[in-house]
N, CA and C atoms as a LAMMPS dump frame, in Angstrom:
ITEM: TIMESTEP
0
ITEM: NUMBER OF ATOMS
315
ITEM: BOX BOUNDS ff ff ff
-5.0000000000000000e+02 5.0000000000000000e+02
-5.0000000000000000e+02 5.0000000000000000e+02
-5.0000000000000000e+02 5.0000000000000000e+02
ITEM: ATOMS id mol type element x y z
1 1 1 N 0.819 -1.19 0
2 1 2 C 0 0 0
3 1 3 C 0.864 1.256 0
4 2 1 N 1.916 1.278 0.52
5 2 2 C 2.762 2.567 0.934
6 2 3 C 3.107 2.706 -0.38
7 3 1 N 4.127 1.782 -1.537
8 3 2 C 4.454 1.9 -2.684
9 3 3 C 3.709 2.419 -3.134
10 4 1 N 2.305 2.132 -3.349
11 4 2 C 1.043 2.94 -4.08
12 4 3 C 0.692 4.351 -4.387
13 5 1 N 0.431 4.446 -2.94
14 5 2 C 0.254 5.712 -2.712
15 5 3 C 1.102 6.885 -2.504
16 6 1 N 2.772 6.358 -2.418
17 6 2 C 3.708 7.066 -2.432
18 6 3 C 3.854 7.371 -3.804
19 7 1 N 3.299 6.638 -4.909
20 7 2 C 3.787 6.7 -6.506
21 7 3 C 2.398 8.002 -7.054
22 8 1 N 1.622 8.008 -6.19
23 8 2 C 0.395 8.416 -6.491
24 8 3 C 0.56 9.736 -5.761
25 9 1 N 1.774 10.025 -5.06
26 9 2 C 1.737 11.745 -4.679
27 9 3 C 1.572 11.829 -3.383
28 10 1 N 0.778 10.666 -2.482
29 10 2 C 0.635 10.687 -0.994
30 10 3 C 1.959 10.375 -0.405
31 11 1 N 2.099 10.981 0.985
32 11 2 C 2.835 10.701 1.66
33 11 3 C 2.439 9.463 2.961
34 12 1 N 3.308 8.622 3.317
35 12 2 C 2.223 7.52 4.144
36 12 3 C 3.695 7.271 5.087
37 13 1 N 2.812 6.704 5.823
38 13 2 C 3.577 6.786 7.24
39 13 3 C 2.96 5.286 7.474
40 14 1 N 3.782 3.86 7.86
41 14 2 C 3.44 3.115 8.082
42 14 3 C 3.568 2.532 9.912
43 15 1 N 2.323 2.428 10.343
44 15 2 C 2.362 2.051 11.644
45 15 3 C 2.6 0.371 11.673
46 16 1 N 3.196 0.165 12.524
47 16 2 C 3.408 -2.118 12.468
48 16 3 C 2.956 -2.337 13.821
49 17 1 N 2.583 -1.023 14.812
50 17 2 C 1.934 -1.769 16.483
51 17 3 C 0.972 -0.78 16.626
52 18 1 N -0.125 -1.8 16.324
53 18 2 C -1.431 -0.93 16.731
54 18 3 C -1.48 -0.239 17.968
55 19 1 N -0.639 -1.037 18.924
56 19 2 C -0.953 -0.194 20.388
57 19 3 C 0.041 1.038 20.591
58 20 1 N 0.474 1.341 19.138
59 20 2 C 1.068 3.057 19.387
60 20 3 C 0.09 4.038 18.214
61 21 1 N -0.868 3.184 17.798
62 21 2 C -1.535 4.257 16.747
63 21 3 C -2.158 5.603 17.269
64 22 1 N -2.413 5.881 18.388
65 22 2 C -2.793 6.79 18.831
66 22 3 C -1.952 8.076 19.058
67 23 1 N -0.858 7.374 19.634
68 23 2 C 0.409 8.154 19.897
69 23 3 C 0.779 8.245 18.282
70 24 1 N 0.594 7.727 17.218
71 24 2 C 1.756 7.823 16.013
72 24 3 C 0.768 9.164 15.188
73 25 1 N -0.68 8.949 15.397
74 25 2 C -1.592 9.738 14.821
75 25 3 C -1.403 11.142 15.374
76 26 1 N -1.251 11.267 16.866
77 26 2 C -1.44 12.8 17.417
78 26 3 C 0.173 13.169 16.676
79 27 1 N 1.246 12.454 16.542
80 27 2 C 2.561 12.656 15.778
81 27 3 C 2.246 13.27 14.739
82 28 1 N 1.854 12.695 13.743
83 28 2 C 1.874 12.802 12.141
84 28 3 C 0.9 13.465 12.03
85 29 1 N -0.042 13.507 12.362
86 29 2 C -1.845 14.538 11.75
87 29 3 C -2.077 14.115 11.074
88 30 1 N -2.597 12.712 10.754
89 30 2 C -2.358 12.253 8.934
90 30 3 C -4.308 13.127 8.514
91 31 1 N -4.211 12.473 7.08
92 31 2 C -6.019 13.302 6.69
93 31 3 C -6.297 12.034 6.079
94 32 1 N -5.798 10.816 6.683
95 32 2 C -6.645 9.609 6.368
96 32 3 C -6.144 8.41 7.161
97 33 1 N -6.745 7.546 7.563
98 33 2 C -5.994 6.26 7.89
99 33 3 C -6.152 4.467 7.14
100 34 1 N -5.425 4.261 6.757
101 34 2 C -5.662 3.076 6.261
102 34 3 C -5.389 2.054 7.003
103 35 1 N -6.084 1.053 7.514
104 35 2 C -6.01 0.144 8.795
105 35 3 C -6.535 -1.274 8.298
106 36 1 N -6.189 -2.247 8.562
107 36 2 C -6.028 -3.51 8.495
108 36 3 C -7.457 -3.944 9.51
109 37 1 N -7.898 -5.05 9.26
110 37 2 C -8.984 -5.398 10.217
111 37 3 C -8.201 -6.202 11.343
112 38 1 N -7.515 -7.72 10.49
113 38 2 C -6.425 -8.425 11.399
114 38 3 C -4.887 -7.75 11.6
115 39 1 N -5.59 -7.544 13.094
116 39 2 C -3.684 -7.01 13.397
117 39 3 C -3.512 -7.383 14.916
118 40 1 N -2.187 -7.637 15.275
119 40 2 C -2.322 -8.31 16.831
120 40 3 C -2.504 -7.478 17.675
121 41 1 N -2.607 -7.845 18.679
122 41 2 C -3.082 -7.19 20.009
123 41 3 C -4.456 -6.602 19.867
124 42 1 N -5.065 -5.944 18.924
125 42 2 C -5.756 -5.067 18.951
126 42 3 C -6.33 -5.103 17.367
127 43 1 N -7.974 -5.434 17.265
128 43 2 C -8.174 -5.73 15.61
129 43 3 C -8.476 -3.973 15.135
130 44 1 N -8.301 -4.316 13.672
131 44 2 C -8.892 -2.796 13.333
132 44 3 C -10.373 -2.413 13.749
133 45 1 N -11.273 -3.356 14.275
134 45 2 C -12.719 -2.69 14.491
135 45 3 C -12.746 -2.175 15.561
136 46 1 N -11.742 -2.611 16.181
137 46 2 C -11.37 -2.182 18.36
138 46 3 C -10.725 -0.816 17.942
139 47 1 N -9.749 -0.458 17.502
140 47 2 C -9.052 0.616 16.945
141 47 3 C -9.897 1.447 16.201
142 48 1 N -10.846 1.461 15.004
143 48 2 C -11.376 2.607 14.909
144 48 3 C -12.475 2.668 15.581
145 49 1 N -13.424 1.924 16.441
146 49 2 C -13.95 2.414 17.288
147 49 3 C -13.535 3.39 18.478
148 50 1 N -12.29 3.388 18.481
149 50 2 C -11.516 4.181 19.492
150 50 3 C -11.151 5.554 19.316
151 51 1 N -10.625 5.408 17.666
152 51 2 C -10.099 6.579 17.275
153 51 3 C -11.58 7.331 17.063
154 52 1 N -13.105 6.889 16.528
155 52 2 C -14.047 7.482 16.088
156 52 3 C -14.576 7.852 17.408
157 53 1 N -14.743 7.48 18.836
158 53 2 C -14.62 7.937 20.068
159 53 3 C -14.024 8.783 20.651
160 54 1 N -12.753 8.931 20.02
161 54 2 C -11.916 10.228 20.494
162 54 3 C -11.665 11.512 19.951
163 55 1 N -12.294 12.915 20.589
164 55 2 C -12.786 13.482 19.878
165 55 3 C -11.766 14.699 18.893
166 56 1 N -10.41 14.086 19.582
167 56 2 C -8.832 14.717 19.13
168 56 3 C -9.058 13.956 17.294
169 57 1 N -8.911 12.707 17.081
170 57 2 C -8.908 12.249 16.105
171 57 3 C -10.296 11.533 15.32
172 58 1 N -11.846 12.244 15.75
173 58 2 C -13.218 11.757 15.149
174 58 3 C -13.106 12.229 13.575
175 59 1 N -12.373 13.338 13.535
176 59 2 C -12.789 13.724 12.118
177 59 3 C -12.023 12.794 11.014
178 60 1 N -10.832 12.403 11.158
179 60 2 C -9.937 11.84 10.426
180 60 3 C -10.528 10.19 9.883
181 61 1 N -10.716 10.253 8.705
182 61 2 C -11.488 9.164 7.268
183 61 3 C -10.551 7.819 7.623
184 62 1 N -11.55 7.034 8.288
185 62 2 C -10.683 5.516 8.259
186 62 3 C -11.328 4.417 7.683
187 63 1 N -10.211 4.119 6.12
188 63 2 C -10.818 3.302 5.471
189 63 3 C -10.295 1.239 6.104
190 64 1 N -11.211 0.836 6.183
191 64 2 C -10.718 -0.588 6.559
192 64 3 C -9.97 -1.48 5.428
193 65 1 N -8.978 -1.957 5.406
194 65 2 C -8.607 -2.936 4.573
195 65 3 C -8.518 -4.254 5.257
196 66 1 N -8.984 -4.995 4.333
197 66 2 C -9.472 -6.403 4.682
198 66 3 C -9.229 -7.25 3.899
199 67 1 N -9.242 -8.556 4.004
200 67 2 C -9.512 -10.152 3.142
201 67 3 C -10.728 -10.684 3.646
202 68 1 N -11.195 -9.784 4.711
203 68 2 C -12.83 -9.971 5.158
204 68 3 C -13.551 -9.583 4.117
205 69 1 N -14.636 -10.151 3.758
206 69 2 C -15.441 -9.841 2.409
207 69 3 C -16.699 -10.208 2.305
208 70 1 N -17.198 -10.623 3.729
209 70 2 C -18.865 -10.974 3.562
210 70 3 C -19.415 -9.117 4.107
211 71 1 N -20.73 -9.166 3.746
212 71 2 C -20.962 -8.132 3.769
213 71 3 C -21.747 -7.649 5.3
214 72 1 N -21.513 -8.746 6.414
215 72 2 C -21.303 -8.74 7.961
216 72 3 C -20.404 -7.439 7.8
217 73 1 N -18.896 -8.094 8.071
218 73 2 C -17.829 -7.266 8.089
219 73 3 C -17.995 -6.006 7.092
220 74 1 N -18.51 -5.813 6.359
221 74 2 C -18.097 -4.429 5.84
222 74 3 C -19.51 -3.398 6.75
223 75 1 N -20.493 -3.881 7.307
224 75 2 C -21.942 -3.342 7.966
225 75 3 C -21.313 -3.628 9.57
226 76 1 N -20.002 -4.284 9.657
227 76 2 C -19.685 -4.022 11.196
228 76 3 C -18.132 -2.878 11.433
229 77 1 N -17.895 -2.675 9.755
230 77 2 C -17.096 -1.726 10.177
231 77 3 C -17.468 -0.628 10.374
232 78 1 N -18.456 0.122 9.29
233 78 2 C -19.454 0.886 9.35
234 78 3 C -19.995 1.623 10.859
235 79 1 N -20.272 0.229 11.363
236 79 2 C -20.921 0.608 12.905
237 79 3 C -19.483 1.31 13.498
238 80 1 N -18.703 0.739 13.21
239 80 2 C -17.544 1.523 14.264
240 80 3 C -16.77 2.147 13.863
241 81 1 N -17.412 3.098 12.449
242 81 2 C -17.647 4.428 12.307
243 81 3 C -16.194 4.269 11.259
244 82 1 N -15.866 3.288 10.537
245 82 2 C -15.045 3.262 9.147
246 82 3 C -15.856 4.269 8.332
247 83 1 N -14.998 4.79 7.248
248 83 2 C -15.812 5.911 6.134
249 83 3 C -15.497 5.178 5.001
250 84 1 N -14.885 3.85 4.607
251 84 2 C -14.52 3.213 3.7
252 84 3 C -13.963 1.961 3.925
253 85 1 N -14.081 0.975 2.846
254 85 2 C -13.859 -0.62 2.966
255 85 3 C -13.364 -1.154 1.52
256 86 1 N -11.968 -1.548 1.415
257 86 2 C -11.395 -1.978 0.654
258 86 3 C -10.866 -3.275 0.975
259 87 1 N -11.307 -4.13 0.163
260 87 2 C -11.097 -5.512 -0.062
261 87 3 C -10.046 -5.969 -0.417
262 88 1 N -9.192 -6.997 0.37
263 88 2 C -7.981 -7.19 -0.104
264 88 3 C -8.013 -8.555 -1.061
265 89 1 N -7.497 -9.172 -2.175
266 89 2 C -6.5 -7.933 -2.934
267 89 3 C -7.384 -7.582 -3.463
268 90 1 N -6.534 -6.084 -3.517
269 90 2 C -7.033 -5.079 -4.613
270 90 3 C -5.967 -4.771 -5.754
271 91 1 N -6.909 -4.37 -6.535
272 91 2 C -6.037 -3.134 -7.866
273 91 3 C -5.522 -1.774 -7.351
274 92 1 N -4.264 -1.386 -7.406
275 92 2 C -4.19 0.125 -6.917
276 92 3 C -5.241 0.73 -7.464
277 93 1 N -5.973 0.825 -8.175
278 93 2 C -6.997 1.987 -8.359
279 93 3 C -8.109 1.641 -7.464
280 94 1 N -8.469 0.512 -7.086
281 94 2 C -9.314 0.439 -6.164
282 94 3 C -9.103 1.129 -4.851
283 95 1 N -7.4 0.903 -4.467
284 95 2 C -6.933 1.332 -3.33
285 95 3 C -6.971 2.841 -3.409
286 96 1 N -6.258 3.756 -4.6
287 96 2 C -6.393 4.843 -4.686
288 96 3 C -7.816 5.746 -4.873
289 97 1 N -8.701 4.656 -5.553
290 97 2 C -9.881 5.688 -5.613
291 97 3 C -11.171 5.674 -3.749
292 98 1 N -10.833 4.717 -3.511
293 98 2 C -11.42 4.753 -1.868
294 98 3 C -10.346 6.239 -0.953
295 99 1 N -8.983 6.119 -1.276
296 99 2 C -8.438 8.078 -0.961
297 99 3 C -8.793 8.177 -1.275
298 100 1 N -8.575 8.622 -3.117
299 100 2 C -9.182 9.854 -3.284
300 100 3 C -10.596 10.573 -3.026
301 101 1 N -11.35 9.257 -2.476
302 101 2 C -13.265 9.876 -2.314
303 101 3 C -12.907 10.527 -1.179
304 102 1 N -12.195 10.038 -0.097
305 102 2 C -12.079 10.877 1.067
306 102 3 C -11.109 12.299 1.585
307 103 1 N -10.208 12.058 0.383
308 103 2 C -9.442 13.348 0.518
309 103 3 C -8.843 14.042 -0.542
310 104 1 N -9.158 13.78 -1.776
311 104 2 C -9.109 14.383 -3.026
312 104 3 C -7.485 13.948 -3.716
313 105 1 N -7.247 14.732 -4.526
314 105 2 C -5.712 14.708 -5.62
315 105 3 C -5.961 13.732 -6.365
C-alpha cells in the first residue's frame, strides 16, 4: 500500500503496532488512515472504534482494509464508524480511488 500511494503523490507513514496508533496519529496529523482489520493485540474494528470515540482524532477518514469480504464485516465496520472498505486484494486503483473519495488529488 505505501508503494502505491507514495507513486500516487501521498505521503504515508506506516504504523506495524497498533498499540502506538494513537500516539503515532497525534505525531503525524495524517487526513486519512488506512487500517487492516487483522492485526495483533488489537483488531482494526477495536481501533477505529476508538479513534471514532476520540474526539482529538473523530474527524480523520478511516478506510478498513481487509480479506474480510462478507458483507457482515463491511456493515460491522461501518458501525464503528469506518468511512470506507477496501477488499484485499485489490487493484491500486481500487486502493487509490477509496483516498481519493475521502481526501481528493
Amino acid at each position: 500500500m505505501q508503494a502505491v500511494l507514495d507513486k500516487a503523490g501521498y505521503m504515508s507513514v506506516p504504523v506495524h503496532d497498533p498499540m502506538r496508533l494513537e500516539q503515532m496519529i497525534a505525531m503525524e496529523r495524517p487526513n486519512l488512515i488506512l487500517m487492516d482489520v487483522v492485526m495483533p493485540q488489537r483488531n482494526g474494528f477495536q481501533a477505529c472504534r476508538e479513534l471514532k470515540g476520540n474526539a482529538e482524532f473523530s474527524r480523520i477518514p478511516v478506510v478498513m482494509v481487509s480479506s474480510k469480504n462478507t458483507e457482515s464485516d463491511k456493515f460491522w465496520a461501518k458501525q464503528q464508524g469506518a468511512d470506507g472498505y477496501v477488499v484485499k486484494p485489490f487493484t491500486n486503483e481500487e486502493l487509490l480511488g477509496a483516498v481519493r473519495g475521502l481526501v481528493g488529488k
